[in-house]
N, C-alpha and C positions, 0 to 999 in steps of 0.2 A: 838125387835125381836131376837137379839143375848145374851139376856141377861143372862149368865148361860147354856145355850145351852149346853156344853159342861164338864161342875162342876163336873158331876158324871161317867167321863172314866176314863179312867188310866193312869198315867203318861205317861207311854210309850208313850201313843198312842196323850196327849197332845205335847209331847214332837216333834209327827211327826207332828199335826196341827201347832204348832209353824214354827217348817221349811220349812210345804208347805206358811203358809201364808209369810215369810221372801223372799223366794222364788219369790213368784207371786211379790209382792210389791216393790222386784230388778227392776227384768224383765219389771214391769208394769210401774215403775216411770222411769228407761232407754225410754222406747217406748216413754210415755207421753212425756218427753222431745226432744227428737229428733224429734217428729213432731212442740211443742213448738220454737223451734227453725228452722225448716225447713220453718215454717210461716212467720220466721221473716227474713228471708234468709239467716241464719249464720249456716244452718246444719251442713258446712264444715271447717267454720272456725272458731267455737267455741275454741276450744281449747285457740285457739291465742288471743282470748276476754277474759280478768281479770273477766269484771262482768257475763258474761254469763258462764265462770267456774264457780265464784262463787254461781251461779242461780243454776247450776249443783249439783255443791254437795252440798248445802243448802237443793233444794229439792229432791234428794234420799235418804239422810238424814232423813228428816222429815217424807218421806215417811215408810223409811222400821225399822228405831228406834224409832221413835214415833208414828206414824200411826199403827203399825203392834202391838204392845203392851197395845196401848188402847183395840183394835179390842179383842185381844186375853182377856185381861183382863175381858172385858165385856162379854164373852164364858167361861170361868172359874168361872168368881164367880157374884155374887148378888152385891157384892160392890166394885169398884174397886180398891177405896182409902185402905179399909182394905187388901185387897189382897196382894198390893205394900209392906205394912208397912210402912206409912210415918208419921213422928212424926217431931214436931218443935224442931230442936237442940237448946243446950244452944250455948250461945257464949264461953264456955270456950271449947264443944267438937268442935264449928268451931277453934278458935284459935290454940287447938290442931294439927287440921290437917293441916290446914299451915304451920306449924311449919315444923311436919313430913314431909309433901310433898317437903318441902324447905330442911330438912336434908337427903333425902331420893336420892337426885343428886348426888353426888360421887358414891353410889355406884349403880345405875341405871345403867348410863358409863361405872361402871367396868364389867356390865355383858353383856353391848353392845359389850364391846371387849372383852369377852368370845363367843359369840355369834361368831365374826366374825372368831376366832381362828377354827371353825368346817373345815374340809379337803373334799373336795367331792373328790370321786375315780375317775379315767379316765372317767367309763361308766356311769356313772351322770353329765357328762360337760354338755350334751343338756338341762339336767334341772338344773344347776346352772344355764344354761346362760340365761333361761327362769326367773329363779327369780333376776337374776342381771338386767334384764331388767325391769321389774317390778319395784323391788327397784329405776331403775331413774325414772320410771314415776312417781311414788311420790315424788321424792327429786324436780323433775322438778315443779310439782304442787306448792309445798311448796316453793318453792325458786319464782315460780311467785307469789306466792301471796301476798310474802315479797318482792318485788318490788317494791310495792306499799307502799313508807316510812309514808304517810301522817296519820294524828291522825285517819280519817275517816278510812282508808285503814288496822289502830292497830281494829279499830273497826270492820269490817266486819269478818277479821281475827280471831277474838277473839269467835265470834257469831258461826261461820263456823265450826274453831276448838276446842274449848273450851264450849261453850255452848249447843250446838245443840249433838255432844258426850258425854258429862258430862250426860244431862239429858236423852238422846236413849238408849246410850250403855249400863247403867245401869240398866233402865227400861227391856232390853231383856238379858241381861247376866248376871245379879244377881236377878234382879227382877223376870224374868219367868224363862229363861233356868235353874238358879242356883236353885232356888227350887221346878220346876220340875224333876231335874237330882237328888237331894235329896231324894227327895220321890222314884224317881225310883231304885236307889240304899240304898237306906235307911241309908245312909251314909253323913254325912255333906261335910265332907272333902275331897271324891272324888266327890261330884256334885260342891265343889267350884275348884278344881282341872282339872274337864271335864270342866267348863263353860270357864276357864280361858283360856284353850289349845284353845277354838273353837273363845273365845275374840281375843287372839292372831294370831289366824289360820286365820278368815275373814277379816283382814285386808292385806292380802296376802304381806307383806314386813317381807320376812323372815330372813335377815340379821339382824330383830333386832326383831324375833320372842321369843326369853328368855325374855329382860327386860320386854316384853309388856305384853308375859304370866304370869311373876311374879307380874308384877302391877295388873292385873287380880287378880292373886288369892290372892290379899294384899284386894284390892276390896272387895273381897268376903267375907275375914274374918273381916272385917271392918261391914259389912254388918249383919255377922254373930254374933259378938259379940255388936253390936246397937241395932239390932232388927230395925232398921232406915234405909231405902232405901237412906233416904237425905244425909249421914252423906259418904258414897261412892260417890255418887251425887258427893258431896262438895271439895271429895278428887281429884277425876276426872279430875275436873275443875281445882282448885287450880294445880293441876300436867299441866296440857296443857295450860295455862292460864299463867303460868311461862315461860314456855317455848316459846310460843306466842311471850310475852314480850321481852321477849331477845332477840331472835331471830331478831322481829322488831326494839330493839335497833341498834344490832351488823350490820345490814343492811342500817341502817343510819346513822352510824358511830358516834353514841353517844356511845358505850361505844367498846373495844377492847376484851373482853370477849367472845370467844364461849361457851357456855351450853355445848356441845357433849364432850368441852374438861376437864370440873371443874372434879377432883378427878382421870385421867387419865395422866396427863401430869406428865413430869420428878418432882422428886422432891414433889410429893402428896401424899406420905404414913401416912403424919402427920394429912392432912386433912382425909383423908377414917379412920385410924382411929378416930379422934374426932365425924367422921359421925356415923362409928360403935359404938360408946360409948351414942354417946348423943341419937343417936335414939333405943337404949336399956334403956336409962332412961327414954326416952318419952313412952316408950311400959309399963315400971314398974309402970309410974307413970298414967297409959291411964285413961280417964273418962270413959271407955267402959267396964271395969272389968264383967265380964260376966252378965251384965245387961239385961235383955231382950234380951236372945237371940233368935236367929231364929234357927230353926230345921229343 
């Protein structure tokens, strides 16, 4: 019944079914849940329950980046799989991206503390203090759900942050938004540049709104010079999926390493740059050299 439906409007006006469906599928998987859980008597003290957050964000998740981008895909076009672009990477473009994603931390850091360096005026304290508040409510999230030391606990973790955004976020922020905002502008490089700001913008944690926007539009061009939706996918992952890991080491005190701090700390100018060198060699030497690009 939805199949195509919608193939033959115009960007723009795709681009506003996109946001209402994103929309509804918020709003809709919040309501779902909170009577899900009002069933089960915890409507109030979810928060305080590991797994019933975790049921939480698993399924709005699923709901509003994976659910919303089948839906739409199936309204845009005849096939969905072509639509996406998705191609079997080799293992040397995956090996590649590890690699990058692995030398790509020092300087991720350094633009986190860029980020934090912005000044609000006096007459924007009520909205700094609105997104300082914000920013704990995810550091809180994330700090509980790395309380959980146990292999099971690395797993859920992983699934939550790493899997389930690696495969969503890309499906609707490179995969539709980024080459509907293209067509709408007829421009590569500002639809990977819009879709990045709105990557970074809906995850409302603005204190580290740069790094997140620039992984975005790194995404993009990843995306853009594959022609391969998998190949961002892969980078995604591999980026949170690192971090994941550490995080749940450093919480079990197997290793003494913070992530937030590698390439930031006194004494790191030698590391950022061997970061800045090698991942200018990784970029010369890409397997992605304007292969199949996307337009």
């Amino acid at each position: 019944m939805l199949k195509a439906m919608f193939a033959h409007i115009s960007a723009w006006k795709q681009f506003v079914v996109v946001v209402f469906l994103l929309l509804v599928a918020f709003f809709l998987s919040s309501t779902l849940f909170y009577v899900i859980a009002s069933m089960g008597g915890v409507s109030q003290t979810f928060s305080s329950d590991i797994n019933w957050l975790r049921f939480l964000q698993a399924f709005q998740s699923l709901m509003v980046f994976v659910l919303v981008p089948i839906v739409a895909g199936r309204m845009f076009s005849f096939n969905i799989k072509s639509y996406y672009i998705f191609r079997k990477p080799t293992a040397a473009q995956i090996l590649w991206v590890i690699v990058l994603m692995s030398s790509l931390i020092p300087l991720i850091n350094i633009s986190l503390q860029l980020n934090k360096l912005v000044v609000f005026p006096e007459s924007m304290q009520s909205l700094y203090t609105w997104m300082l508040q914000l920013e704990q409510q995810a550091t809180d999230v994330l700090q509980f759900f790395f309380s959980d030391t146990s292999v099971l606990g690395l797993v859920f973790s992983l699934f939550i942050i790493a899997v389930i955004p690696a495969i969503g976020e890309e499906l609707v922020f490179r995969g539709l938004l980024q080459k509907i905002l293209t067509q709408c502008t007829k421009n590569a490089h500002i639809g990977i540049w819009i879709s990045a700001f709105l990557f970074s913008f809906i995850h409302f944690q603005f204190f580290g709104f740069l790094p997140r926007m620039l992984l975005g539009a790194f995404f993009g061009y990843l995306f853009l010079w594959s022609g391969n939706l998998l190949i961002p996918m892969v980078a995604h992952f591999v980026n949170n999926a690192i971090g994941v890991t550490m995080y749940w080491l450093y919480y079990r005190n197997s290793i003494d390493i913070n992530i937030d701090t590698i390439g930031v700390e006194e004494h790191s100018m030698i590391l950022t740059i061997f970061s800045i060198i090698f991942v200018g060699l990784l970029f010369y030497f890409s397997p992605f050299r304007t292969k199949n690009p996307v337009t």
